[in-house]
C-alpha positions as MATLAB code, in Angstrom:
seq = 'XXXXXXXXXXXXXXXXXXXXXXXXXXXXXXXXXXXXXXXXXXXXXXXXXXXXXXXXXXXXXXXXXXXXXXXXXXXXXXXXXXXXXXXXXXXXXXXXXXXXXXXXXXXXXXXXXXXXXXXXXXXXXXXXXXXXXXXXXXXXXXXXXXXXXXXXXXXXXXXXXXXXXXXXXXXXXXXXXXXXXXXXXXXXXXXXXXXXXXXXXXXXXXXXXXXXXXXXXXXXXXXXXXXXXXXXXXXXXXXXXXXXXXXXXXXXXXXXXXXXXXXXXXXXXXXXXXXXXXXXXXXXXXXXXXXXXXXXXXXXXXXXXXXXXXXXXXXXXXXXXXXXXXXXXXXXXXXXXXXXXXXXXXXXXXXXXXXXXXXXXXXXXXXXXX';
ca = [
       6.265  -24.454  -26.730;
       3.939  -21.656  -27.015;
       3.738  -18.239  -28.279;
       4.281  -16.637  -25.301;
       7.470  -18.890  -24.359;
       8.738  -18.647  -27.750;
       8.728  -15.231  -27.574;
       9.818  -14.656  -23.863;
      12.950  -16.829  -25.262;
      13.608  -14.980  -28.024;
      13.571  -11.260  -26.499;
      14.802  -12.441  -23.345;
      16.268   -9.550  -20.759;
      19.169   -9.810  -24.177;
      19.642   -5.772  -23.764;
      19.224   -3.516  -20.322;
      15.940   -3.247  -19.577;
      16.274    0.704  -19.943;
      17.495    0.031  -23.592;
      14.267   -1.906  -24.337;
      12.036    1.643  -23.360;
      11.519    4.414  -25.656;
      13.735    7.597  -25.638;
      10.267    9.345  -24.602;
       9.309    6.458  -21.394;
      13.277    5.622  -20.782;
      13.539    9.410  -19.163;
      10.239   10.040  -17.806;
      11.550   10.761  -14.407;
      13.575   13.934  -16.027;
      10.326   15.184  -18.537;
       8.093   15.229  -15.445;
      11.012   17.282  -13.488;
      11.652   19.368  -16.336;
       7.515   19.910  -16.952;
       7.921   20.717  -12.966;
      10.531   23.282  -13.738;
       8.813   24.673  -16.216;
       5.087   25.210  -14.431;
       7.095   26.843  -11.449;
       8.716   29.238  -13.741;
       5.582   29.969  -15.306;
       3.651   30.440  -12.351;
       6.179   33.000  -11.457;
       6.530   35.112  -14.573;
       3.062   35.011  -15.859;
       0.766   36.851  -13.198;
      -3.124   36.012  -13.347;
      -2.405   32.450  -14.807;
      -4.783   31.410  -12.078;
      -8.047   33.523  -13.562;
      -7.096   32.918  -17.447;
      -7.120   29.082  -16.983;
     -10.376   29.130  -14.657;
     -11.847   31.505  -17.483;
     -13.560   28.730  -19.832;
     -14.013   25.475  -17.458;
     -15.772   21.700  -17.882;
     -17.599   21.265  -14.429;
     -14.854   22.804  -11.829;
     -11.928   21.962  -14.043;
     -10.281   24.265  -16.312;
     -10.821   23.604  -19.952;
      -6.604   23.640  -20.838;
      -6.457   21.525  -17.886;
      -9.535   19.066  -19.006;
      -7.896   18.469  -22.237;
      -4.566   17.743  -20.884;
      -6.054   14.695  -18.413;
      -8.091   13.455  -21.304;
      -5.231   13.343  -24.044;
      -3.050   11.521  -20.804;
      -5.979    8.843  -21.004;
      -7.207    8.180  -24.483;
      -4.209    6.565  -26.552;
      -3.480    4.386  -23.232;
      -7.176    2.721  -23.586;
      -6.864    2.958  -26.943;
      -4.044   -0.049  -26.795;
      -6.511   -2.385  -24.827;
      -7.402   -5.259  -26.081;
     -10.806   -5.573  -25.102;
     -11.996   -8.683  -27.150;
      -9.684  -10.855  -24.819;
     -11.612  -10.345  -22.114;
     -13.358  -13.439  -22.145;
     -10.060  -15.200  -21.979;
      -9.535  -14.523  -18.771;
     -12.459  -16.762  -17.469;
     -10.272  -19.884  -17.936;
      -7.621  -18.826  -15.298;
     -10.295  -18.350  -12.494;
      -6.803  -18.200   -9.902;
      -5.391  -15.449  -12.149;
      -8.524  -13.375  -11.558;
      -9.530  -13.546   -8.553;
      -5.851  -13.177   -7.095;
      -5.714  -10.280   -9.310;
      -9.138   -8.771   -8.497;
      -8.229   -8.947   -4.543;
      -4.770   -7.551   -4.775;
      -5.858   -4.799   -6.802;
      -9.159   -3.679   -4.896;
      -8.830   -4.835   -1.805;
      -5.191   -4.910   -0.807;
      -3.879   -2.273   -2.830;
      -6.244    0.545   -1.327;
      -6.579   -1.186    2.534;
      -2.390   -0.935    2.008;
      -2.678    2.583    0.573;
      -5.162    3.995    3.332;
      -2.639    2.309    5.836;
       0.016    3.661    4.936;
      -0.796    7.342    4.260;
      -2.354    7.340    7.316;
       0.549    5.876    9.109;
       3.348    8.352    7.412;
       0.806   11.399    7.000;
      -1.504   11.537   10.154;
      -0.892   15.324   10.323;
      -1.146   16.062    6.358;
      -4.999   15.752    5.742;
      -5.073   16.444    1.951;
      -1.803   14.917    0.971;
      -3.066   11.811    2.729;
      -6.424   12.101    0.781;
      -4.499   12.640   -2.193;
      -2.765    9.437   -1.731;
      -5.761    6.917   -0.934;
      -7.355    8.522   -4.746;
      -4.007    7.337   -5.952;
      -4.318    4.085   -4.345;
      -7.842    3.604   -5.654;
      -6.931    4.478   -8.705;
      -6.017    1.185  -10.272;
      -3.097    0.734  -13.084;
      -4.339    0.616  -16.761;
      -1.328    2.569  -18.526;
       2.485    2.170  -17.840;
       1.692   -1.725  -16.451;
       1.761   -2.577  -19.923;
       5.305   -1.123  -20.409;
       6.515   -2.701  -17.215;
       4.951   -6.162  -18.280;
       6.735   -6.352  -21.618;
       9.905   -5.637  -20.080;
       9.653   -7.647  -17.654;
       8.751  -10.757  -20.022;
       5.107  -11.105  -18.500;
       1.712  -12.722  -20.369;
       0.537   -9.739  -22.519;
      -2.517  -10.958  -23.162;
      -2.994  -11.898  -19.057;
      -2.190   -8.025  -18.451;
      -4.103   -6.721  -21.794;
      -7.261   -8.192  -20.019;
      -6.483   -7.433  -16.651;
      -5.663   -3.579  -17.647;
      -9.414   -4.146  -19.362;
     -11.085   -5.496  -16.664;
      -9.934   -2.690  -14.053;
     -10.749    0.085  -16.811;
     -14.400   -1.010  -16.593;
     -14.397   -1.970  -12.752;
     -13.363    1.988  -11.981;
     -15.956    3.594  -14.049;
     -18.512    0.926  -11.823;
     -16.688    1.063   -8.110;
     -13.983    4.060   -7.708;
     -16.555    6.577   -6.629;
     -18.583    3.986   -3.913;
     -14.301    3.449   -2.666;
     -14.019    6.657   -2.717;
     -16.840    7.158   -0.215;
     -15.593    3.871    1.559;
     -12.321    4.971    2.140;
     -12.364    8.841    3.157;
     -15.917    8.875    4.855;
     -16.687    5.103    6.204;
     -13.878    3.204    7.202;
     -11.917    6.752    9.076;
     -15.363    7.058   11.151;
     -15.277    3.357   12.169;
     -11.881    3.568   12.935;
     -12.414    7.076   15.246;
     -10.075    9.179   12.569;
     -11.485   12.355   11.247;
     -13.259   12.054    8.065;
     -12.462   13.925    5.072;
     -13.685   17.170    5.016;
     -17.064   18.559    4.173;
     -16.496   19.884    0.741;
     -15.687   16.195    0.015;
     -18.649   15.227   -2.706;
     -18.818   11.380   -3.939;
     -20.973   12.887   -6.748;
     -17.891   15.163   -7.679;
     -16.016   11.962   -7.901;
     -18.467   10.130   -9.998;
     -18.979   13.078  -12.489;
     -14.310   13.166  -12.612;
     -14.477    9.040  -13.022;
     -17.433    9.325  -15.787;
     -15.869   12.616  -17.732;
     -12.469   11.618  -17.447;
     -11.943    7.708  -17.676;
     -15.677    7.201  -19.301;
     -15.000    9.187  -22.019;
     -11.630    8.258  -23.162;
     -12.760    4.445  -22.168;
     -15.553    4.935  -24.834;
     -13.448    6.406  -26.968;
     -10.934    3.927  -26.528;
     -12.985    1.239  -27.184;
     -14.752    2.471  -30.705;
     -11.360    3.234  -31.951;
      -9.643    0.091  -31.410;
     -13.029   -1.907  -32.564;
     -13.691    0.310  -35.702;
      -9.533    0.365  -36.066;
      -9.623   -3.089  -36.616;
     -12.953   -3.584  -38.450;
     -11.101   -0.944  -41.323;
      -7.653   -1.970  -41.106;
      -7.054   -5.008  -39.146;
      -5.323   -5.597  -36.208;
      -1.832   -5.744  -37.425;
      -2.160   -2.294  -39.014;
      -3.531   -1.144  -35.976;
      -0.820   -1.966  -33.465;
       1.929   -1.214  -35.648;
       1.243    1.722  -37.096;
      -1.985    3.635  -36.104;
      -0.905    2.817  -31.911;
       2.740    4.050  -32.316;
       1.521    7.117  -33.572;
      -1.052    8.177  -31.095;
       1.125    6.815  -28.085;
       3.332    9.703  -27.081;
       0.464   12.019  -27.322;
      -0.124   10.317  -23.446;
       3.064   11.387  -22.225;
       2.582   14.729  -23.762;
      -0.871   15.517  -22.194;
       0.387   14.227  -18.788;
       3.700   16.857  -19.277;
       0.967   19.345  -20.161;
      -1.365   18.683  -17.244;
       1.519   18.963  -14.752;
       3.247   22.392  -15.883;
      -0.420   23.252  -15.462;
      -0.324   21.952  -12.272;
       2.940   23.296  -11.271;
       2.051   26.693  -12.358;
      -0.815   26.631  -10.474;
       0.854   25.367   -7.044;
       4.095   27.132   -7.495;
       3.810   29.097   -3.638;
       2.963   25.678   -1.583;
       5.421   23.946   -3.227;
       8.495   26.320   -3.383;
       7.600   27.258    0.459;
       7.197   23.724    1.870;
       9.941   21.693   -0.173;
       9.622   18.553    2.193;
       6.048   18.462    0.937;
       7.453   16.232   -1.930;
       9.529   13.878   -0.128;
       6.617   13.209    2.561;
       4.682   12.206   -0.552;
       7.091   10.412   -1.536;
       7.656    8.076    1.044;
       4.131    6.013    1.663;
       4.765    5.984   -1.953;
       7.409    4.151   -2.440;
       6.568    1.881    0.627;
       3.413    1.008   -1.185;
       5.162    0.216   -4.771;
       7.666   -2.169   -3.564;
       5.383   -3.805   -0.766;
       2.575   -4.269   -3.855;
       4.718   -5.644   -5.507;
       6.232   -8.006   -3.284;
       3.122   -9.234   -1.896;
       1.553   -9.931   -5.298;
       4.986  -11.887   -6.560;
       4.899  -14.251   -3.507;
       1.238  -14.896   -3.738;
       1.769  -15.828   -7.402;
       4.655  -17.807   -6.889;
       2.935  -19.616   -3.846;
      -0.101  -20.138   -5.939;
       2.010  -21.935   -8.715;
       1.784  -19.526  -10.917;
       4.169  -19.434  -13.813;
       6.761  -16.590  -14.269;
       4.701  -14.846  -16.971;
       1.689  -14.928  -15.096;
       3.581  -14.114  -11.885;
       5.358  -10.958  -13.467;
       1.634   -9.903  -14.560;
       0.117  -10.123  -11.646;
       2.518   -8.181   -9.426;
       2.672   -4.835  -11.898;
      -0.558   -4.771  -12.463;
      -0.934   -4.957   -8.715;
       1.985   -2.588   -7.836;
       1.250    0.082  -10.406;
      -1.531    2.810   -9.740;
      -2.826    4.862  -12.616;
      -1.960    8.035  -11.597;
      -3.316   10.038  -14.993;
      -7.279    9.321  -13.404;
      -6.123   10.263   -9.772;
      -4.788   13.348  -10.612;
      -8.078   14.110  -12.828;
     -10.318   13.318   -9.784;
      -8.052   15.403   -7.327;
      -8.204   18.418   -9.514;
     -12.070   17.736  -10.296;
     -13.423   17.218   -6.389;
     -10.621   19.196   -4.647;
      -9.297   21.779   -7.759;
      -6.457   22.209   -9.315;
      -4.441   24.304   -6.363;
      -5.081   21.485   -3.889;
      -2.642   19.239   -2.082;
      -4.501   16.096   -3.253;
      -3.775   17.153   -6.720;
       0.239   17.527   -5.772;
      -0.069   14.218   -4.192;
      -1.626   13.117   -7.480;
       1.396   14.723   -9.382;
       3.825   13.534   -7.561;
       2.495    9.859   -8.249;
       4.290    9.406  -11.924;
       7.446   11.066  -10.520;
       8.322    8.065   -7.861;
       5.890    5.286   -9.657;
       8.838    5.508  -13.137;
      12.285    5.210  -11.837;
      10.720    2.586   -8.790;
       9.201   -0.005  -11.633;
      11.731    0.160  -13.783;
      13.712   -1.429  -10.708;
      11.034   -3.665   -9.873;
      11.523   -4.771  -13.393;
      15.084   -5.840  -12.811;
      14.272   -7.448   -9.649;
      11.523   -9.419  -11.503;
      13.753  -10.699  -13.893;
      16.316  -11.277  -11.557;
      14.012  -14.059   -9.344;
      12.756  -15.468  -12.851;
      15.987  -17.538  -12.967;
      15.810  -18.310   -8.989;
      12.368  -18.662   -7.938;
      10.789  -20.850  -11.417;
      13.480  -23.220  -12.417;
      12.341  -25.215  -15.242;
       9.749  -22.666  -16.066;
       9.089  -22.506  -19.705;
       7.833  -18.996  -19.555;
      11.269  -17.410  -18.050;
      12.960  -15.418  -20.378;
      16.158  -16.566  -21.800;
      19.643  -15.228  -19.523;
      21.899  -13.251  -22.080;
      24.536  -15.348  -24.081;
      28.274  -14.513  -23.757;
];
């Protein structure tokens, strides 16, 4: 039996799956709502926030703003394994599956979708094709682990789509909001739309903290090994992610206080090609894997790091080509606040068909013991 199956056996779905998360990722959901709280009360009691924050800026972003998106982005690159990447080349089926479900499906279902539910909302549906384009490279590794996936199948997969944004987001970008509405007879995105505004958000704020990323874990290791550097230099840099996306989005909320407090069913129309897309993702990619014979690990892999969307570079984009008052940002915002409590679901659901849909699998996780 391998390492993996050993493993999967021995921390088995044996406690709830929200037992297994961190008091910090188990209520995510209620930090965002709370940061959300907050940014509308401080929008309301602290007049000219709008000029102070837009005083000092990094290209058209605010500089509070610009560090919040980059601390949301560095500790979660910092946790790649990028030396595995050459591992992937033996499982050509697990790449290429992965490769079209994540930028070919996922954004063709995204643009769909928001198209379908928001033909009347121009920059929420905007907002929500950057989210789709925007590729998962943070949380999938939470929702992999608990669902008993191949870590080191979504370590290199999260690597792989880190590097393939910095190359193809902004040329998508274009694709998706200027090419494919014209050939299609929909109205284009508007004219202040810039694919070099995208490129400059994708470079600053995923090539930097990818660089970064990447000469920490490497020197990290080179000093300390990689046991001391996943146990205790990781852990201590992780929440600061979760703390620079709370920080970004009372930013945020301050900011777009008026839209949002005068159109409340702004939200829930954001909401709803949202969670469409999550649980269709996911779907799609679990019966492709299963169909392809695929074990359970590999299966589990390949549909959240399909299904999730890293919504810490949308919302950087949105605010950097549209600013930080825009609807594609809130669409951007809103991402994290359905994307948590919907995975976490998935991740019961995954377990769930591991014991229906792979007998005799190897790689499904042991059922509790009574």
């Amino acid at each position: 039996m391998s390492d993996l199956v050993a493993e999967n056996a021995q921390r088995g779905p044996q406690a709830p799956v929200l037992a297994r998360l961190s008091t910090l990722d188990r209520f995510l959901p209620v930090w965002i709502v709370l940061a959300m709280v907050a940014g509308l009360l401080l929008g309301r009691l602290v007049p000219g926030l709008d000029a102070a924050l837009s005083a000092v800026e990094v290209g058209d972003v605010s500089l509070p703003i610009a560090v919040g998106l980059l601390l949301m982005m560095y500790p979660v690159l910092a946790k790649v394994r990028y030396s595995e990447t050459g591992r992937v080349t033996s499982d050509r089926r697990l790449l290429v599956t992965s490769l079209v479900l994540n930028w070919l499906v996922g954004p063709a279902l995204m643009f769909a979708l928001a198209w379908l539910l928001l033909p009347d909302q121009p920059e929420y549906r905007t907002g929500l094709i950057i989210v789709g384009l925007a590729r998962c490279i943070a949380m999938v590794l939470i929702w992999n682990d608990l669902s008993c996936g191949d870590r080191e199948a979504a370590a290199v997969l999260v690597a792989i789509n880190s590097v393939f944004q910095v190359v193809a987001f902004a040329a998508l970008g274009w694709f998706y909001l200027q090419v494919l509405p014209g050939w299609l007879g929909l109205p284009t995105t508007s004219a202040d739309f810039s694919v070099g505004a995208i490129v400059v958000s994708v470079l600053v704020f995923l090539g930097i903290p990818l660089l970064a990323g990447f000469l920490t874990r490497t020197l990290g290791e080179r000093a300390k090994g990689r046991e001391w550097y996943e146990e205790r230099f990781l852990p201590r840099i992780g929440p600061v992610a979760l703390y620079g996306l709370l920080f970004t989005i009372v930013l945020l909320f301050a900011l777009q206080g008026d839209a949002i407090t005068s159109q409340p069913g702004a939200v829930a129309r954001i909401a709803l090609p949202l969670l469409a897309y999550f649980v269709l993702m996911f779907g799609v990619s679990f019966v492709a894997g299963r169909a392809l014979g695929m074990s359970y690990a590999k299966t589990a892999t390949l549909s959240f790091t399909a299904s999730g969307n890293n919504f810490e570079l949308a919302i950087a984009v949105a605010i950097g080509t549209f600013g930080v008052t825009s609807g594609q940002a809130l669409a951007g915002v809103v991402g994290p606040l359905i994307e948590v409590p919907v995975l976490v679901g998935l991740v019961y659901v995954s377990l769930w068909a591991s014991r229906r849909f792979f007998p005799g699998d190897p790689t499904v996780p042991a059922t509790r013991t009574r």
